[in-house]
N, C-alpha and C positions, 0 to 999 in steps of 0.2 A: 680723169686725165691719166691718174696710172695704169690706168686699162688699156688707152691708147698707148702707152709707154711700151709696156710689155711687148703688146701685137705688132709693134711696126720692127719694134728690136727683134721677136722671134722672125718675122717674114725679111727683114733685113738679113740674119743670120743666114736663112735658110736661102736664100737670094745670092749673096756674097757667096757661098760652097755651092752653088750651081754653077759650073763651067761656062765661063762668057767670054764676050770680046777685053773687056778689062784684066781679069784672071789668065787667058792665055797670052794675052801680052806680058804682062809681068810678068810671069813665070818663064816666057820666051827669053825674055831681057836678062833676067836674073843668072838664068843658067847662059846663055851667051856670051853674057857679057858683066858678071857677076853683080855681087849682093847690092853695090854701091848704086850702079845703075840701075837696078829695077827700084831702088829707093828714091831714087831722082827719079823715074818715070810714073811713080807712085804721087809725088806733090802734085805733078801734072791730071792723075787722076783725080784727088783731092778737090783741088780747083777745080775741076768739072761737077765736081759734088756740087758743089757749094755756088756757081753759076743753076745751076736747075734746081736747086732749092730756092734762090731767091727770084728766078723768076718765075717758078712756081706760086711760092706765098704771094705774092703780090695778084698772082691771077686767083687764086682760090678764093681770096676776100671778095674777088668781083662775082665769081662763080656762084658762092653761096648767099650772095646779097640779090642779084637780079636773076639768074638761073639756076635755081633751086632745082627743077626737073633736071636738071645735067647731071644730081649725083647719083641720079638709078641709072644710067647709060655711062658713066663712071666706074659705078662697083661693077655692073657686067664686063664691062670692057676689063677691069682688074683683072677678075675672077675668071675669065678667058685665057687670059695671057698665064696667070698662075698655071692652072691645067696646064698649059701651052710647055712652059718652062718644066711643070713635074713630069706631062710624058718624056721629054727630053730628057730628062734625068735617068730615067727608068727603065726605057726602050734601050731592045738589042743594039749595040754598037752604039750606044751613047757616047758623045765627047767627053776627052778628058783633056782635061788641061796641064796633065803631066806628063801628056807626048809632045812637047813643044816643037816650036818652028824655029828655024836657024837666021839669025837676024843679024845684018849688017852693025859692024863697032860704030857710036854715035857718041858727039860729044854732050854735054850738059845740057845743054838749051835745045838741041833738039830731042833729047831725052824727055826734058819736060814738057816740051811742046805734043811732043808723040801721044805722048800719057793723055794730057790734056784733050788732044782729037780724041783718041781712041773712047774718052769715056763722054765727050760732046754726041760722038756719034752712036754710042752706044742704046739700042732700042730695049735695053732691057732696063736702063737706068730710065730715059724719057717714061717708061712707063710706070713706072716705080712713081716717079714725083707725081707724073699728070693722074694715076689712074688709082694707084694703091694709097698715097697718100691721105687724100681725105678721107679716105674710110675710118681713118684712127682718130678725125678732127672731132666732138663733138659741139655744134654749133650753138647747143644751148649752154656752155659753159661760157661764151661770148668769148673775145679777145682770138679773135680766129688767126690773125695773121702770127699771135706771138706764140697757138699750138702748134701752129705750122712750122714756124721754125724751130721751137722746142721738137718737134717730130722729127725732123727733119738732121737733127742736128743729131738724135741718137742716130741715125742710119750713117751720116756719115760720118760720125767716131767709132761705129763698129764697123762700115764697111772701111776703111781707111787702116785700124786695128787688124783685121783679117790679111786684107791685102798686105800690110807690111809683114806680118808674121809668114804668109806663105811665099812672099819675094824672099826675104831671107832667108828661108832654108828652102829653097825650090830644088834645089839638086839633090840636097838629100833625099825629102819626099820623093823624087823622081826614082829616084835611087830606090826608094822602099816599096814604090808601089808597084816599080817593074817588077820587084821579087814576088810581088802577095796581090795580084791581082783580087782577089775575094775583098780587100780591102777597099780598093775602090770602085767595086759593087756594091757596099756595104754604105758606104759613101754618098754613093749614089740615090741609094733605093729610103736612105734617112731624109737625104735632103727631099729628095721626088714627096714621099709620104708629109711631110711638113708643108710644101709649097700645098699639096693636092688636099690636105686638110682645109689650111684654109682661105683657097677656093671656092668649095664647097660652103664654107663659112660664109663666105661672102656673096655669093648668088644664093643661098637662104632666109640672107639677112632680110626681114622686112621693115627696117627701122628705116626710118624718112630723115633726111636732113632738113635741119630749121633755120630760119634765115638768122644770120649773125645782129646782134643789135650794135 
């Protein structure tokens, strides 16, 4: 289980520093419309965590109880989308999330609310829960739905962690990285190389998921 711990917090890590629909909104909000409001817009994210993890877990117990064959069509699909997300990182004219978009002044609730779509809708998180998740499950340790949300629960105290450190100083970084461009290629090409390992990792893997007792 601390093997699972490690790997979902490193591709967690590496996932959160890859430029998304969640990170460029915040960072949008922050700098727009300061530190306060990308903090409120961040609970909103939060709470989207925490909606797809619990109806995630709920599904995974059914998954690894009656369709056991779904978790090799699972890690592929993962392991896709990884690749997917490290070319993205790493390719010419990659996004960053420190050129932000200029966004309309909003009060609180729809602050939170926005957060909350934006990370509802986000295909990088649904895939994350439906597809990276059980890779880190190991089903012969039984009690699958309480790994799941122990799994589940490191991503989003680190993914929630990031996000708030980088709403709050978004202007700064914004600041820093327009000066040193190298930096956020440097950036880039750390996170890309993390996602793209393992990836790799996981379309190699031949371990078979076991049905939960």
């Amino acid at each position: 289980m601390t093997g699972g711990l490690i790997g979902i917090a490193l591709v967690s890590l590496g996932m959160v520093l890859t430029p998304g629909p969640n990170m460029i909104y915040l960072v949008s909000r922050s700098i727009t419309q300061g530190r306060r409001a990308g903090l409120i817009s961040l609970t909103g994210v939060a709470l989207g965590f925490t909606v797809y993890l619990t109806a995630t877990c709920l599904g995974l117990t059914a998954v690894f109880a009656y369709v056991p064959a779904a978790y090799t069509a699972l890690k592929l699909g993962g392991a896709a989308y990884l690749l997917w997300l490290a070319w993205s990182a790493v390719r010419p004219g990659g996004t960053s999330a420190f050129q932000p978009r200029e966004l309309p002044v909003e009060r609180p609730g729809k602050l939170f609310s926005m957060g909350l779509l934006t990370c509802l809708l986000n295909p990088k998180i649904a895939i994350l829960y439906l597809s990276l998740l059980p890779q880190f499950v190991d089903p012969a340790l039984g009690h699958v739905l309480l790994q799941s949300l122990a799994l589940g629960s490191v991503q989003i105290a680190i993914g929630t962690l990031v996000n708030g450190v980088i709403a709050v100083s978004a202007g700064g970084l914004a600041a820093f990285l327009a000066r040193r461009p190298t930096w956020l290629r440097v950036q880039r090409y750390a996170m890309g190389t993390v996602l793209g390992v393992f990836a790799v990792h996981m379309a190699t893997d031949r371990s078979r998921a076991l049905v939960a007792a």
